[in-house]
N, C-alpha and C positions, 0 to 999 in steps of 0.2 A: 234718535238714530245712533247718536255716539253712546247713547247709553247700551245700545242693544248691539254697536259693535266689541266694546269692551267687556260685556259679558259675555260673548261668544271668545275671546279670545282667550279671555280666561280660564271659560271651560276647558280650549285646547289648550293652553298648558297643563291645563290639571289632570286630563287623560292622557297626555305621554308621560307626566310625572309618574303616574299609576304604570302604566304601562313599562316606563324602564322598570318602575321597583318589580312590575311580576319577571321580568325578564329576567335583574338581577337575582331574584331570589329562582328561577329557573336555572341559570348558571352557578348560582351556589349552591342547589343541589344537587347540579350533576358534576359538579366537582365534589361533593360531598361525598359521591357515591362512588366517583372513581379513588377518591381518597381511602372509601373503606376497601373498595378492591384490592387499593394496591398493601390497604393494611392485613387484609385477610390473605394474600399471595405471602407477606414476609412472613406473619405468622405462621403458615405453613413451611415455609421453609426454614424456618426457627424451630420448629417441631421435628423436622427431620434432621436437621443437628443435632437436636438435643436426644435424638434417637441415638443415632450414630455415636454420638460422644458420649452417650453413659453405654452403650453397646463397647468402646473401648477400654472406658475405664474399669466393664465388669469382666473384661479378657475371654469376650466370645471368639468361638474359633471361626474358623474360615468360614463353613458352610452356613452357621449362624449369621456371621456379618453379609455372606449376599444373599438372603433369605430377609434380613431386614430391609435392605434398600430395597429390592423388590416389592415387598409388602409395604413399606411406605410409601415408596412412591403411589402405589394403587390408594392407597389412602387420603394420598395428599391429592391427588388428582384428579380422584374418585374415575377410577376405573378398576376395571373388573378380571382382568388377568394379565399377566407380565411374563418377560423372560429376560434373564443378564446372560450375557457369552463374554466370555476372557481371552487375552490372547496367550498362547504358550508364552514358553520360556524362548524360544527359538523365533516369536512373531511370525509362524506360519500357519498356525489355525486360530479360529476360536472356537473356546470350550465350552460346552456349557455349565455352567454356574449353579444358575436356576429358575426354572420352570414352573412356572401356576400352574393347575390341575385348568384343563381347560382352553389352554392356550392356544391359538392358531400357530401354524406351525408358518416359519421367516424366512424356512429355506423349501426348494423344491425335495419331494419326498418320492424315493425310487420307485418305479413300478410294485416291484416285488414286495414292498411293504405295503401300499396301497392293496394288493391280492389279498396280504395277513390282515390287514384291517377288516375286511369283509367279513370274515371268521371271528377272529379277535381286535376290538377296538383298542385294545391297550399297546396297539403294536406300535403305532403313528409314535405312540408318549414316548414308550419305550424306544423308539429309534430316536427321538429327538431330543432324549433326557441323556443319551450315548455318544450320538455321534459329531466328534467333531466338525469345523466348517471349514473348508480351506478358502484362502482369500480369494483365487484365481472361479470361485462357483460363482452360482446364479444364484437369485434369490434379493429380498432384502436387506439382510443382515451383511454380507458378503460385500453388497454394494455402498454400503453404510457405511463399511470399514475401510472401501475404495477411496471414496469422496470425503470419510468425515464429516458431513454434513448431517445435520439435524432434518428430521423433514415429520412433515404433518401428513398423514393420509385416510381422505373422505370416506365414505362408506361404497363400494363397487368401483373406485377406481385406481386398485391392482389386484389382478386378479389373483394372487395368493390369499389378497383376504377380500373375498367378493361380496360377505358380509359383517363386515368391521369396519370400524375407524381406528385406526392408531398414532402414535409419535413413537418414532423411535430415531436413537439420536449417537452418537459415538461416547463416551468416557476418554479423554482426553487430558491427562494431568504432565507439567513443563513437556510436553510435544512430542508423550510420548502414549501412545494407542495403550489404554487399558482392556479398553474392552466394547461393548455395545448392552445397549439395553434397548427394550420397547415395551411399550405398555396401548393394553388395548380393551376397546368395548365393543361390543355387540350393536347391530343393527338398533336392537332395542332402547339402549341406551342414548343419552341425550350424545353426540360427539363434541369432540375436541374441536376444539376452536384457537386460533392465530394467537388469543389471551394465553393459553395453556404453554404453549412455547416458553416465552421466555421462565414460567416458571419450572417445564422441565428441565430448559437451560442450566436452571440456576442447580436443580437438583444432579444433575449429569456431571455438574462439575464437582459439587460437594461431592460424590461414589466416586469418583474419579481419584480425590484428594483423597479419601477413607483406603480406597482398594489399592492404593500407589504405597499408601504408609502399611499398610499389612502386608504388602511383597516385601518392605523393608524391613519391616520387623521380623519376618520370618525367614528374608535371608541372615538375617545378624542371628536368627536364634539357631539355623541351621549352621551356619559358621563357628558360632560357640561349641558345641556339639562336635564338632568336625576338629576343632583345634581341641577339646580335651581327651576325643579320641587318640588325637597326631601325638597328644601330653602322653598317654597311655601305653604308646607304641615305643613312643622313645625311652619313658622308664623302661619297657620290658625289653630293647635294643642294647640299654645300658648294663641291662643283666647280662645277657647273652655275650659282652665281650668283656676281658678283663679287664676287673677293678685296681688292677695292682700289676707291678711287673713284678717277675718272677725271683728269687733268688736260686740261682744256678753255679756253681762252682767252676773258677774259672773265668766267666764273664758277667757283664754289664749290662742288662736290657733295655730299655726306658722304648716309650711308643706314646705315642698322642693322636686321636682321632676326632675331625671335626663333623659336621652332619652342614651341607647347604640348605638345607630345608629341615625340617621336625626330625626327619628318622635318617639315615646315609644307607646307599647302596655301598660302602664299603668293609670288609670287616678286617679284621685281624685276631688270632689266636694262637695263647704257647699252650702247647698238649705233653704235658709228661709222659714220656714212654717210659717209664721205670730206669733204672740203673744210674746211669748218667748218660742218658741220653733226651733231650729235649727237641719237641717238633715247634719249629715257629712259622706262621702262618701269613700271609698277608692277599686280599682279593679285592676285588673290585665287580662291581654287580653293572650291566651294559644300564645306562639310566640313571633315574632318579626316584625319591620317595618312596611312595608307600610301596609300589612293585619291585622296586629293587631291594628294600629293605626285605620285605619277605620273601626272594630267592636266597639273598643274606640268610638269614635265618635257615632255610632248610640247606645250605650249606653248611654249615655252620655242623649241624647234626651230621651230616654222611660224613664230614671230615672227621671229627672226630670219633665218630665209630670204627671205618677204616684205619687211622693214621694207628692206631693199639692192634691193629691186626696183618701190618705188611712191615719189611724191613727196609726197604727203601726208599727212597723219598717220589720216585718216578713212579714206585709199584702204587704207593697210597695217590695218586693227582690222576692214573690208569683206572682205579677201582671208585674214585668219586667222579670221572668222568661218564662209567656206566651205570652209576644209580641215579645221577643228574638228568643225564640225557634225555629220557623218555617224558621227563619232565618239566623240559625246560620249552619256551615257544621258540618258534624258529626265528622271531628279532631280536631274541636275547641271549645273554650270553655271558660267562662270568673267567674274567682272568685271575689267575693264583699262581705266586710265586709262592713254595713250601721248603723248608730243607732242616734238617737234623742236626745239632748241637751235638758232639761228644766232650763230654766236657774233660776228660784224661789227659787225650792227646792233642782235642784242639782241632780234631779233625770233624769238617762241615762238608754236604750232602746238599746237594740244593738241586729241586727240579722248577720249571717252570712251567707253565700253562698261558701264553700268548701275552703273559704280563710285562709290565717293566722291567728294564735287565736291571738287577740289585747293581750297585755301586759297592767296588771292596777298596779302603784304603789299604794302603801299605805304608808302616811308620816306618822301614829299613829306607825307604826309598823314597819318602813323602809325595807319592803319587796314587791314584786311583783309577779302579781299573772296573770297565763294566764286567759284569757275570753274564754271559750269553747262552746254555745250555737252549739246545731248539728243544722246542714245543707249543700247541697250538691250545685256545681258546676251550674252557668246559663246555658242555652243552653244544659244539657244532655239527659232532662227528659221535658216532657209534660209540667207535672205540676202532674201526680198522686202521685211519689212519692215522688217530692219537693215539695209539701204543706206538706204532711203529713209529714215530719224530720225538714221542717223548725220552727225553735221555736223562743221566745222570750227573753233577760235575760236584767234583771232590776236591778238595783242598784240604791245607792247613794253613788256621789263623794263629800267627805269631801274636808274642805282647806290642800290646800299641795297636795293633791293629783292628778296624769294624767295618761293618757291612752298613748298609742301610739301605732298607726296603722303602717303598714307597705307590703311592698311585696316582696317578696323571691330574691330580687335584694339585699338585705341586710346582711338576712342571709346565702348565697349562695354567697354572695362573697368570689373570692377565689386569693391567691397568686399566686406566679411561683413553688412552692412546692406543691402547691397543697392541703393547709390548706386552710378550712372553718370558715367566722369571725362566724357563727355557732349562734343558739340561745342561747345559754349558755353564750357569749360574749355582745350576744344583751341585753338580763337582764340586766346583770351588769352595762352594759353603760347608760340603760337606771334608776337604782336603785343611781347611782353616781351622775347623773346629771340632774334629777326630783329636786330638793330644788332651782336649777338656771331657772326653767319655765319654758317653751314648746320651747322658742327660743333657749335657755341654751340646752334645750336635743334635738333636731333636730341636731344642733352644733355642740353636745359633738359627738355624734353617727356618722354625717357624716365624721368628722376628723377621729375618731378613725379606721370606715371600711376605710377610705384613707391609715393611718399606717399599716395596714395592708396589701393591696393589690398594694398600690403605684401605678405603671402607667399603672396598669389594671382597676382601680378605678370602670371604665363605662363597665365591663365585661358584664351585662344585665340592665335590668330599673329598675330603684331606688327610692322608694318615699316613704315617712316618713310624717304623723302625728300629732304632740304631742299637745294633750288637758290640759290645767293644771288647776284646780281651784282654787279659789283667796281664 
């Protein structure tokens, strides 16, 4: 009897013995198999980098590079049509990118193209390959961009796709909305499954990371572009005013013009009128950049065309206030102080146009004195009531004595507290360093608004002047 209970006992150990090994070797295969899952998932998604990343290195353009995640992902996924939407530059729509031939459409589709469809089936593509989505719609895509959420959907249950399955999921790179994607199969096909997720996951971030670095790259190449245009404008800005000041009998010129950006709304010009008489010019453009630069510019021309064709200095700021005008927009607007050199007697002409009043020293008296002639702004009026305020004023400059023109780049310069080098500053600099000559006081002035403002120096455009006679 103990014989026959010890061989009973032994049998059962030897059948759970057997029994754990099928079990273990049960669990080793189905770790096996999740093993090769999860190797055949990275694999795929190591194929779609390795897409992506020689897609950059052989400098495909835009529409190629979403043309590839789309098509790869259907690859990696094995589904059967896709579509990526982008968001504007402003994040109030999304665009479409790209569209499979085929594709169910993510958003609701108007009546009136549903009618065209009837007729023409290419209408549906053709509206949906068009038109943008705004966030505030209905639809899935709209709501995708809402929520950010990833989401999986069955075969019939939403009714935009009543015979599909699809995943469609947000593009999401540092927190900031690239775009949407979805990828879908037919009734027919086998669907998506809870597995699939994580590896669209993984895919939605890589397009994410690709589509983030190609806005980047292509704002820096549209930037490059854009600065060696600003490079371009400024050399031909450089031409357009002079290289050199003048030699004039009699007196002393010197001028210096800075730009706070690539090009300056300010100009300045001396116009030889023949004889001994010299026009010298100083304007200011209402603004900045590239729009004030180019009313500059066509300033520039009616000036001097006119300035060889009137005697006056009131008559020429009258006849370039009525070729400007009709050309100029009603927010803009350009101030000019102009006036006439004779260099004989020493006798100066100055009119204005709504600009800064010139500052005149006088060496008899070592004091300075604004120049006030009324007149109003280029480009505001016709002409009925800038002829009638614009006036003339006359003088004579003694030796020792200079003018200096200027534009509110000067006096309006300001610190990091917030103090103005102010006209009261400008006097003075200009009263101190009038006996050293028109180069002496351009010099003295530019230095001094630099001590003051230091590395704001070019807060707007800046341009100085100084006349001195001998």
């Amino acid at each position: 009897m103990w014989t026959f209970f010890i061989s009973a006992l032994l049998a059962s150990l030897l059948a759970a013995v057997i029994i754990g090994r099928l079990r273990s070797k049960r669990k080793m295969r189905g770790l096996e198999l999740k093993l090769q899952d999860l190797q055949k998932e990275e694999d795929r998604v190591f194929d779609f980098l390795h897409g992506i990343g020689a897609a950059f290195s052989e400098g495909v353009g835009s529409s190629e590079l979403h043309r590839l995640i789309v098509e790869s992902s259907l690859r990696i996924l094995d589904a059967q049509s896709g579509a990526l939407y982008l968001t504007n530059k402003s994040d109030t729509a999304l665009t479409p990118a790209f569209i499979t031939h085929g594709c169910p459409p993510f958003v609701e589709i108007p009546t009136h193209i549903l009618r065209q469809a009837k007729a023409s089936p290419a209408a549906i593509e053709s509206f949906l390959q068009l038109q943008p989505v705004r966030k505030e719609a209905t639809g899935l895509f709209p709501e995708c961009w809402r929520t950010e959420a990833t989401r999986l959907i069955q075969s019939g249950s939403d009714e935009l796709l009543p015979a599909h399955s699809a995943i469609l999921g947000p593009l999401v790179y540092r927190h900031r909305m690239i775009g949407v994607m979805a990828l879908v199969n037919p009734i027919s096909a086998p669907p998506f499954e809870e597995k699939d997720l994580k590896v669209f996951r993984a895919i939605a971030e890589q397009s994410a990371f690709a589509l983030y670095n190609e806005a980047v790259y292509l704002e820096a190449g549209e930037k490059k572009l854009l600065d060696r245009d600003l490079e371009i404008a400024r050399d031909i800005q450089r031409i357009l005013l002079p290289d050199s000041d003048p030699v004039f009998p009699g007196y002393e010129l010197n001028a210096m013009s800075l730009a706070a950006r690539h090009v300056s709304g300010d100009y300045f010009d001396y116009i030889p009128l023949g004889g001994d008489r010299l026009g010298v010019a100083i304007a200011d453009v209402s603004g900045k950049g590239v729009p004030a630069s180019l009313i500059m510019a066509m300033c520039r021309g009616v000036l001097r065309r006119e300035a060889t064709a009137t005697a006056t200095a009131s008559d020429v700021l009258q006849r370039v206030n009525f070729q400007l005008y009709p050309d100029i927009k009603e927010d803009m607007f350009i101030s000019m102080a102009y006036l006439i050199l004779e260099g004989g007697a020493g006798r100066v002409t100055l009119a204005r146009a709504g600009h800064d009043a010139p500052l005149l020293y006088r060496a008899a008296s070592d004091t300075v004195e604004k120049l006030n002639p009324k007149g109003m702004a280029l480009g505001i009026d016709s002409g009925e009531v800038f002829n009638r305020v614009c006036a003339d004023l006359s003088f004579v400059m003694e030796a020792g004595d200079c003018i200096l023109l200027y534009t509110d780049g000067a006096t309006e310069a300001m610190n990091h507290e917030g103090l103005e080098y102010g006209i009261e500053r400008l006097t003075e600099a200009l009263r101190t360093s009038a006996p050293h000559g028109a180069a002496g006081v351009v010099r003295h002035i530019s230095e001094d608004v630099r001590s003051l403002t230091g590395a704001d120096f070019k807060h707007d455009d800046f341009t100085l002047i100084a006349i001195s006679k001998k």
